[in-house]
PAZAPA-4460 file (N, C-alpha, C; in steps of 0.05 Angstrom, whole numbers, plus 32768, in hexadecimal, padded with zeros to 4 digits):
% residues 220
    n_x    n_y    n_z   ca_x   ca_y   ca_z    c_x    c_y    c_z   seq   type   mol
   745C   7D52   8395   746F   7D62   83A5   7461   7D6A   83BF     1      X     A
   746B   7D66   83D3   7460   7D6C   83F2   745D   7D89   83F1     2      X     A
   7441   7D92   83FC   7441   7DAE   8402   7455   7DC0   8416     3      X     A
   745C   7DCF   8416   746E   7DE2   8424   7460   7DE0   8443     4      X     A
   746F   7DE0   845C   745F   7DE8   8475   7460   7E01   8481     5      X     A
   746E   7E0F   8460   746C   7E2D   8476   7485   7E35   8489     6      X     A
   748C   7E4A   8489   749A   7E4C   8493   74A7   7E51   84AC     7      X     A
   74B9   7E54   84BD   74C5   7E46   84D4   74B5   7E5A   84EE     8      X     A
   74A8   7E4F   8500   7494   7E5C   8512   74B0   7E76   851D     9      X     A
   74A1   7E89   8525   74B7   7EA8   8537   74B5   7E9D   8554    10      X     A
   74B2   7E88   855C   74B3   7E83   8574   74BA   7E5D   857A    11      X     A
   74D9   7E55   8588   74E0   7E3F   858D   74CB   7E2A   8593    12      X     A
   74AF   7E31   85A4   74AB   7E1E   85B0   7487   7E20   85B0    13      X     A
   7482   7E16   85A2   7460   7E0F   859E   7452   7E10   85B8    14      X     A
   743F   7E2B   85B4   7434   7E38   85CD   741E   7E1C   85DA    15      X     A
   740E   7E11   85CF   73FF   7DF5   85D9   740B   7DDB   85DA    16      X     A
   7429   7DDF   85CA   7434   7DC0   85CD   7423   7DAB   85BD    17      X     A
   740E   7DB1   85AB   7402   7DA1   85A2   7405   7DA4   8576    18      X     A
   741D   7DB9   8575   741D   7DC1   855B   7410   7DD5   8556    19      X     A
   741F   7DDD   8538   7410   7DFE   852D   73F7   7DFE   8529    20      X     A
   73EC   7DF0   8518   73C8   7DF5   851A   73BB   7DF8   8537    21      X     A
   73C5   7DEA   854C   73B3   7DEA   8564   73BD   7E0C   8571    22      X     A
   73DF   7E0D   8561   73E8   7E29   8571   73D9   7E4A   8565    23      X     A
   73CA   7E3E   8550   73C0   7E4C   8542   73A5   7E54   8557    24      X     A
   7390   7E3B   854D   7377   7E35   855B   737E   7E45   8575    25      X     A
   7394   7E39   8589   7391   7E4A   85A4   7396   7E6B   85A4    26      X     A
   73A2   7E78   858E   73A8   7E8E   8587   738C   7E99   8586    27      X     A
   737A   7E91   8576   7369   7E9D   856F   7350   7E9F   8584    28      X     A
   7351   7E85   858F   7341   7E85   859F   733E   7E98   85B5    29      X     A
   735B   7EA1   85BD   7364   7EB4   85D3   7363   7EC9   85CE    30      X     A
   7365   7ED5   85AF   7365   7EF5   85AC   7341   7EF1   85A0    31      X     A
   733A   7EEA   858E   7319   7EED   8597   730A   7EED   85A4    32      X     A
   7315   7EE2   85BF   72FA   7EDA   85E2   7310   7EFC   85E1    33      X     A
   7320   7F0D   85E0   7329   7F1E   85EF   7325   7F3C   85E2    34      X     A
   7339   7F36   85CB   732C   7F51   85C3   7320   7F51   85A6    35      X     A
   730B   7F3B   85A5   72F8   7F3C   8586   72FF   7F34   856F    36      X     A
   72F5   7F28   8564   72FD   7F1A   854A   7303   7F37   8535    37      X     A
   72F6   7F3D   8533   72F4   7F5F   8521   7317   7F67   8524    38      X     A
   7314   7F68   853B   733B   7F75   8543   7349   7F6A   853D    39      X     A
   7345   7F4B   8539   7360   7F3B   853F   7367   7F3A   851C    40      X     A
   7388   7F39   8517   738B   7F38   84FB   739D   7F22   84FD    41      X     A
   739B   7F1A   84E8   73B0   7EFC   84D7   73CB   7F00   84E8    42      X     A
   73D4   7F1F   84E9   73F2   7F23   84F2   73F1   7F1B   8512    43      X     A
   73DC   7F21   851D   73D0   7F26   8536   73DE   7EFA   8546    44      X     A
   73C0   7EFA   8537   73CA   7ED2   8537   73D8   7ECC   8530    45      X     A
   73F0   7ED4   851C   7409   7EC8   8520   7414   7EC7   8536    46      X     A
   741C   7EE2   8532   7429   7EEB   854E   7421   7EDE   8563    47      X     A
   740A   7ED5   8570   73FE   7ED1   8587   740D   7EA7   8586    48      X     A
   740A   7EAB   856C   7411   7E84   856E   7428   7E85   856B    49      X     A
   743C   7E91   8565   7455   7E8E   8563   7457   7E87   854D    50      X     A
   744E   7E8F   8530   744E   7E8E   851A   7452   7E9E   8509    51      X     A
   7463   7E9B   84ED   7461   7EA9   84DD   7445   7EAB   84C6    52      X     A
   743D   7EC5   84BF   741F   7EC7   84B2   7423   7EB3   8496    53      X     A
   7438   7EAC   8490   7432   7E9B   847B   7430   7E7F   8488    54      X     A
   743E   7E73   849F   7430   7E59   84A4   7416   7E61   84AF    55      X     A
   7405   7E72   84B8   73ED   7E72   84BE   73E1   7E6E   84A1    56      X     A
   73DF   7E7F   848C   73D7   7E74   8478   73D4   7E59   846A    57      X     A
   73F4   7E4D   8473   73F0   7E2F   846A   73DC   7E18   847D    58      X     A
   73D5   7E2A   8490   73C2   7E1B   8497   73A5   7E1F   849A    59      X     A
   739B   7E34   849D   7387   7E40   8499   7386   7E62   8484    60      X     A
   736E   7E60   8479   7363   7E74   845F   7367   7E8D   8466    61      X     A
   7365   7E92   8484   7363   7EA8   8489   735B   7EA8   84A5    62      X     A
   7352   7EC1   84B3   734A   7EC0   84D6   732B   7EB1   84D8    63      X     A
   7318   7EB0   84C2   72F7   7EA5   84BD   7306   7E82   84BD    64      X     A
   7317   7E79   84B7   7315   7E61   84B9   7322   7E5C   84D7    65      X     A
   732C   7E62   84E3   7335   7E66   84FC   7326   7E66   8510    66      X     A
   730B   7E7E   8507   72FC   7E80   851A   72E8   7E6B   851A    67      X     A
   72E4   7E61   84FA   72D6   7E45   84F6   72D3   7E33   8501    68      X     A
   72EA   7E2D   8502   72FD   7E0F   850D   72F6   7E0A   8532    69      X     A
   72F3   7E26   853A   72FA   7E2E   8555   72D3   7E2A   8558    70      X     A
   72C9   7E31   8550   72A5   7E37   8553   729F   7E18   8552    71      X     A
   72AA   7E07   8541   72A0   7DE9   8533   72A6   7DD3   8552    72      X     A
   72BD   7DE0   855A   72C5   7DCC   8574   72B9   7DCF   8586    73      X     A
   72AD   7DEE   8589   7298   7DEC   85A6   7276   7DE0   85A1    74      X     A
   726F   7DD4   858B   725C   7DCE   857E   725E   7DB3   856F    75      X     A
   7274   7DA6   8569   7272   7D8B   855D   726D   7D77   8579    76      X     A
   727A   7D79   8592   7276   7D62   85A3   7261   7D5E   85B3    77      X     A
   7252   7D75   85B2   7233   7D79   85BB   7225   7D6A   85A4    78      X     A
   7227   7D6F   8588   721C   7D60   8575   721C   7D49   856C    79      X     A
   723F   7D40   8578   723B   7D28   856E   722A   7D15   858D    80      X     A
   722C   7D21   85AA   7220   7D14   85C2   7208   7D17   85B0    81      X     A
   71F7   7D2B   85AF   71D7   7D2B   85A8   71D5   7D16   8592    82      X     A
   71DF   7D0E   8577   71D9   7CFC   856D   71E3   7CE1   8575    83      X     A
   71EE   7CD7   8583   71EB   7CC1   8597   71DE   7CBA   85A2    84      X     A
   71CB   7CD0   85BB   71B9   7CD0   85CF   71A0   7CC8   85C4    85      X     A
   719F   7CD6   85AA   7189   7CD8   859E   717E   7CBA   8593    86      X     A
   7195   7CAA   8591   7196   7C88   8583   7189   7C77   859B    87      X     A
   718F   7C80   85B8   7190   7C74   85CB   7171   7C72   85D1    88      X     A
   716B   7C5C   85E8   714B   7C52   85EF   7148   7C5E   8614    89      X     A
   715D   7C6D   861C   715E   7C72   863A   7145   7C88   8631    90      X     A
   713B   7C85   864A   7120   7C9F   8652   712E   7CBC   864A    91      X     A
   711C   7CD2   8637   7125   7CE0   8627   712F   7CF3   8643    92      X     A
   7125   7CF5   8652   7131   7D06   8669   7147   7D09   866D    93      X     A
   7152   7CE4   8671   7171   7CEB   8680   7181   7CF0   865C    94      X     A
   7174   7CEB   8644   7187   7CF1   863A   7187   7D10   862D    95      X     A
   7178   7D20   8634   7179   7D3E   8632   7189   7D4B   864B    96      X     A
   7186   7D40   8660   7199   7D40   867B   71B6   7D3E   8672    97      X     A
   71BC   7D2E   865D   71D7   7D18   8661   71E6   7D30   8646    98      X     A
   71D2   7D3E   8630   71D9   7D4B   8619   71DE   7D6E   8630    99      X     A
   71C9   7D6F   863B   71D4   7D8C   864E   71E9   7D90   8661   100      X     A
   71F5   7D7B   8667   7202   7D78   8671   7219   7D80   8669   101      X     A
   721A   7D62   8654   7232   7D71   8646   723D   7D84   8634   102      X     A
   7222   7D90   8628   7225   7DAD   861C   7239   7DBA   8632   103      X     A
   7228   7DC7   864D   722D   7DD5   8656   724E   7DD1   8662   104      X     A
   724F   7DB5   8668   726C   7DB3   8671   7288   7DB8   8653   105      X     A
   7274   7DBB   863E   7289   7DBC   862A   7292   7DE0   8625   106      X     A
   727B   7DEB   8623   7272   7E07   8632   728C   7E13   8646   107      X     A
   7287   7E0A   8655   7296   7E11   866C   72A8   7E0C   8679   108      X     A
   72B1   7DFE   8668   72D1   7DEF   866B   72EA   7DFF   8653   109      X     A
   7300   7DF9   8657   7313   7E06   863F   731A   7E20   8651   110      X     A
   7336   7E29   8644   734A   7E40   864D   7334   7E54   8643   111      X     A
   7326   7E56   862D   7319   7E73   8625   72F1   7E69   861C   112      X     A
   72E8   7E7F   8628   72D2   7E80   8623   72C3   7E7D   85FF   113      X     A
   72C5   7E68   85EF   72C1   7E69   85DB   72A5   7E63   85DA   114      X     A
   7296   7E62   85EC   7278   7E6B   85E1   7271   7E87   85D9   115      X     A
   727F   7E93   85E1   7279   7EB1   85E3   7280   7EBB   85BE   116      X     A
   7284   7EAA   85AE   728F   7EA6   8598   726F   7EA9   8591   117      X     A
   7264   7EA3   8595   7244   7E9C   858B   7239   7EB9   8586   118      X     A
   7244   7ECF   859C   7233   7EEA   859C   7248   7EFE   857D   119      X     A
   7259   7EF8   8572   7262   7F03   8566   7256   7F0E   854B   120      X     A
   724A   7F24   8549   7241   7F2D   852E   7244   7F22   8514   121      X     A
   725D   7F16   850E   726D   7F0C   84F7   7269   7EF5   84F0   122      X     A
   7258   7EE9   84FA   7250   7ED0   8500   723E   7ED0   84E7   123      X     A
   7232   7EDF   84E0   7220   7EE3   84CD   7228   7ED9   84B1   124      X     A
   7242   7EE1   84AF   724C   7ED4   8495   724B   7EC7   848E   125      X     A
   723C   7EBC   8477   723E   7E9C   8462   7258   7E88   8477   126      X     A
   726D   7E95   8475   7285   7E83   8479   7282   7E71   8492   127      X     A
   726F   7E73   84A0   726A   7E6C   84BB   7252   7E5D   84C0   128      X     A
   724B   7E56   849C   722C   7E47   84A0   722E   7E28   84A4   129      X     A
   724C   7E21   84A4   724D   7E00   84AE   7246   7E05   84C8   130      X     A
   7251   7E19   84E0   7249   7E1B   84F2   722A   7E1D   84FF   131      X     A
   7219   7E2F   84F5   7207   7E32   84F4   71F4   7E1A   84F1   132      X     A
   71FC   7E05   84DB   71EE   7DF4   84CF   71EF   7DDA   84EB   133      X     A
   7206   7DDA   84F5   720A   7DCB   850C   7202   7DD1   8529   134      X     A
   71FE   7DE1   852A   71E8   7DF7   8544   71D4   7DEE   853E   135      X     A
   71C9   7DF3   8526   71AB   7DF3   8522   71A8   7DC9   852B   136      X     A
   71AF   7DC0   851F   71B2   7DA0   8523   71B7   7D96   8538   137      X     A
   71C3   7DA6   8550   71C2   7DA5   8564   71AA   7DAF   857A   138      X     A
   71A3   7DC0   8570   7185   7DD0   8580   7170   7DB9   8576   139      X     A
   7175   7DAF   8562   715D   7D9A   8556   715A   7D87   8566   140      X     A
   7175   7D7D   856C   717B   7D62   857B   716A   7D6A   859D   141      X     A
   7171   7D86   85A9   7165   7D8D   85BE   7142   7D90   85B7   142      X     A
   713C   7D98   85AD   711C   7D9A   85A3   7116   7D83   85A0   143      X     A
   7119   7D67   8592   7113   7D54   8590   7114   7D45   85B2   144      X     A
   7126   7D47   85BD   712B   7D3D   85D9   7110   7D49   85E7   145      X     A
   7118   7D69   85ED   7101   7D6A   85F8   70E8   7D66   85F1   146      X     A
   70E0   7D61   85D8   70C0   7D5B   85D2   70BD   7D37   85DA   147      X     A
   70CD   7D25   85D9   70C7   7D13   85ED   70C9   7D16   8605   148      X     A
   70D9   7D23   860E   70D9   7D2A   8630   70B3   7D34   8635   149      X     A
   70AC   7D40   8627   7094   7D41   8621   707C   7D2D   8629   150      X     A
   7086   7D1C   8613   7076   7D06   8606   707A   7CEF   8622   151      X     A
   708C   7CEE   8629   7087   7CD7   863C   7085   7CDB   865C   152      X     A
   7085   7CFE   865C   707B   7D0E   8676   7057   7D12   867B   153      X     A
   704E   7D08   8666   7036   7D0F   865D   701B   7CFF   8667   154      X     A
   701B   7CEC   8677   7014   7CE0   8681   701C   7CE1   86A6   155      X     A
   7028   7CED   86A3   7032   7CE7   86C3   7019   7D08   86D1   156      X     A
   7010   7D06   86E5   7003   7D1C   86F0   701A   7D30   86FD   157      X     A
   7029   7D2B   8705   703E   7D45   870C   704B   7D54   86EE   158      X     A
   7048   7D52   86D6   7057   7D5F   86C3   704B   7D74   86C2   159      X     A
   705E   7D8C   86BB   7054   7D9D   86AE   704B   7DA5   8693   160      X     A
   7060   7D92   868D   7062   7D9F   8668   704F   7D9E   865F   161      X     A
   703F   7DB0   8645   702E   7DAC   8634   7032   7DA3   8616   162      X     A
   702D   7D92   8604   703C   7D8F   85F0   7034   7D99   85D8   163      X     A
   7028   7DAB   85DE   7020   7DC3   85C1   703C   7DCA   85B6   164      X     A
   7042   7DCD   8596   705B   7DD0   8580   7067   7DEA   859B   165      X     A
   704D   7DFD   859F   7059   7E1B   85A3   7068   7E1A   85BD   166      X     A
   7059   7E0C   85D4   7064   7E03   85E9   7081   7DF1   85EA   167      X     A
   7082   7DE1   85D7   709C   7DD4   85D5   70B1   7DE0   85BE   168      X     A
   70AA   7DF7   85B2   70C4   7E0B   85AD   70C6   7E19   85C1   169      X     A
   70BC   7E28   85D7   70C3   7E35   85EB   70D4   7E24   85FD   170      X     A
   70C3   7E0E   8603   70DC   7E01   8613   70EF   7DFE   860F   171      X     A
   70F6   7DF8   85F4   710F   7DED   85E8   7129   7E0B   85E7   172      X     A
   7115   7E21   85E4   712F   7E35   85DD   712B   7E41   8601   173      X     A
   7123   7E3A   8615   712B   7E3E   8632   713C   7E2B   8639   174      X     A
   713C   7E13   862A   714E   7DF8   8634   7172   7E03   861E   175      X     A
   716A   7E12   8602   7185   7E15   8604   718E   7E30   860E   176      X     A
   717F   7E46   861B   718C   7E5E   861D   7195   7E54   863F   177      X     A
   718D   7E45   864E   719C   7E31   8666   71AC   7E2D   8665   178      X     A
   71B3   7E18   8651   71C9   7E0E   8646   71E1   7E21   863D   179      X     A
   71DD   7E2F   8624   71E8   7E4A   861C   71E9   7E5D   8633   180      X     A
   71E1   7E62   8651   71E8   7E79   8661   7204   7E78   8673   181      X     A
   7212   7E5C   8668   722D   7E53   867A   723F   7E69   8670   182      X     A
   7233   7E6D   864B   724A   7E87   863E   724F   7EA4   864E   183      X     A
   7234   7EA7   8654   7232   7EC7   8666   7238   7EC3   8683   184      X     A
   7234   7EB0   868D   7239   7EAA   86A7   725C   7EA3   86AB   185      X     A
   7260   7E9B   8692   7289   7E9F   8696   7296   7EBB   868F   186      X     A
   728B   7EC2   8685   7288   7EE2   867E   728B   7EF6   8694   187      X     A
   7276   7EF1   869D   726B   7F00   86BA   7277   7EFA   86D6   188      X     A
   7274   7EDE   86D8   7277   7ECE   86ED   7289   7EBF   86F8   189      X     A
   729C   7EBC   86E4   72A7   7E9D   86E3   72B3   7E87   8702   190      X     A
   72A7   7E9F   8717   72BA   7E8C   8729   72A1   7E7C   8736   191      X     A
   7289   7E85   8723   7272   7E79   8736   726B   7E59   871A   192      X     A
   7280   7E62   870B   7278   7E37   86FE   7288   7E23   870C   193      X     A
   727C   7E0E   870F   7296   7DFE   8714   7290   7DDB   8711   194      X     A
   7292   7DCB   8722   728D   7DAE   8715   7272   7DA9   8712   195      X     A
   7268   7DB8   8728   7247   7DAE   8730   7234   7DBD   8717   196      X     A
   723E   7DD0   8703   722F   7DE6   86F1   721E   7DCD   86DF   197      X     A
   722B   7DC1   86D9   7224   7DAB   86BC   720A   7D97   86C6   198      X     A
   720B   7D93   86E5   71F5   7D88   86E8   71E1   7D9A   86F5   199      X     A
   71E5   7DB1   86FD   71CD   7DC1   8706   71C2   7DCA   86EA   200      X     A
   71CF   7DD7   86DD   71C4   7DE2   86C7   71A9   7DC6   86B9   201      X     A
   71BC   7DAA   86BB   71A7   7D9B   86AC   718C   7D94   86BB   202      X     A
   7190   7D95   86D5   717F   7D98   86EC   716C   7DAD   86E0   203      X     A
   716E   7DC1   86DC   715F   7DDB   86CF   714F   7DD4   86B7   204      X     A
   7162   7DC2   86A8   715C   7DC5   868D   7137   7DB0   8691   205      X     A
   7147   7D97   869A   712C   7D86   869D   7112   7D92   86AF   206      X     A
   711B   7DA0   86C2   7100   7DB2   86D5   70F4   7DC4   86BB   207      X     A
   7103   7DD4   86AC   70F9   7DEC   8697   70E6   7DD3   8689   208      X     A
   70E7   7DBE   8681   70DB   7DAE   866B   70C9   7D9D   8679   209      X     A
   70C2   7DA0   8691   70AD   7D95   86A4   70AD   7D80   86AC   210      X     A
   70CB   7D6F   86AF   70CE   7D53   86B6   70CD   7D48   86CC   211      X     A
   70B2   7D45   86D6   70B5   7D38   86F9   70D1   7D2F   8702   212      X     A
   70D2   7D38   8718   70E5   7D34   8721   70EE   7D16   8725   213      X     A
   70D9   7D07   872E   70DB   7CF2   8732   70D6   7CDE   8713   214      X     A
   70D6   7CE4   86FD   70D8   7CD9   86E6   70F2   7CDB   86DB   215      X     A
   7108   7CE4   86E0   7122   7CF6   86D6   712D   7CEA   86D3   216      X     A
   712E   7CC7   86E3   7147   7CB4   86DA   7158   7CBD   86DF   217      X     A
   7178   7CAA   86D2   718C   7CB5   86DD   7196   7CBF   86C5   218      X     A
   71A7   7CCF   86C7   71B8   7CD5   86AC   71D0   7CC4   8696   219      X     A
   71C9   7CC3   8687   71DB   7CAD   867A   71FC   7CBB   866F   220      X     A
***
């Protein structure tokens, strides 16, 4: 017997045009960048998607899978670029260039600031450790980049880098708090991001990790 879909949305006309789950997702996404996940209630995101709280149920457990769903998207296409890049034989430069890049443009793109999803206390909860587990896999993918950015800077007399373990965790968490500062800088700033952010920032990222300039290649 086909599951039920819940019943008939309080509003004619699907606020994204793309269906209830996405009207959901955009619901949520917009009252958590605004006024806090803590505040927002099940009735809250109905309302906001043009839904009744029982078709929100039929599609998600509750507001933690919502916010899930919403954390996993700003974090799966950075992960799945880094494990691609990572397959590839281009000079490790341009392809830490090519992964900051598009972090940051993933960052800093979209109607609502969902990095800012990252600073939320609640985050802490078990329910959010797929998330977590995919951050972490992703910072790996950046740590591994930069320790060849390293490795094949290391020979050249203009590098800086040193490739001591301790030296290449520092770099690595200055290469993602770079990366990660597009969140506070949309926050703060937003009229100062714009097309050029995604390559200055990676511009940054490869100088923080000591990559001659003239070794940088191009970006893939």
């Amino acid at each position: 017997m086909p599951r039920p879909t819940g019943r008939p949305r309080t509003a004619g006309v699907s606020p994204t045009g793309r269906g209830t789950r996405e009207d959901i997702l955009h619901a949520g996404a917009r009252l958590f960048c605004t006024v806090g996940y803590g505040s927002t209630s099940t009735h809250a995101l109905a309302e906001v998607a043009g839904v009744r709280q029982a078709t929100l149920y039929h599609h998600f457990a509750g507001k933690h899978e919502v916010l899930l769903e919403l954390l996993l998207g700003t974090v799966q296409p950075s992960l799945d670029a880094a494990r691609a890049l990572l397959a590839r034989d281009e000079p490790a430069a341009a392809r830490l260039w090519a992964l900051a890049a598009g972090d940051v443009r993933l960052l800093s793109g979209g109607e609502d600031n969902l990095g800012a999803l990252y600073l939320l206390p609640e985050l802490d909860d078990e329910r959010f450790a797929p998330f977590h587990a995919r951050r972490r896999e992703l910072e790996e993918a950046y740590a591994a980049l930069v320790a060849q950015c390293v490795a094949e800077a290391a020979d050249d007399p203009g590098a800086t880098a040193a490739a001591g373990p301790d030296h290449l965790g520092r770099r690595t968490a200055l290469v993602l708090g770079l990366v990660e500062s597009v969140i506070l800088q949309r926050r703060r700033a937003p009229a100062t991001l714009d097309e050029r952010t995604p390559a200055l920032v990676a511009d940054a990222v490869l100088a923080v990790v000591g990559v001659p300039v003239g070794r940088r290649g191009e970006a893939v």
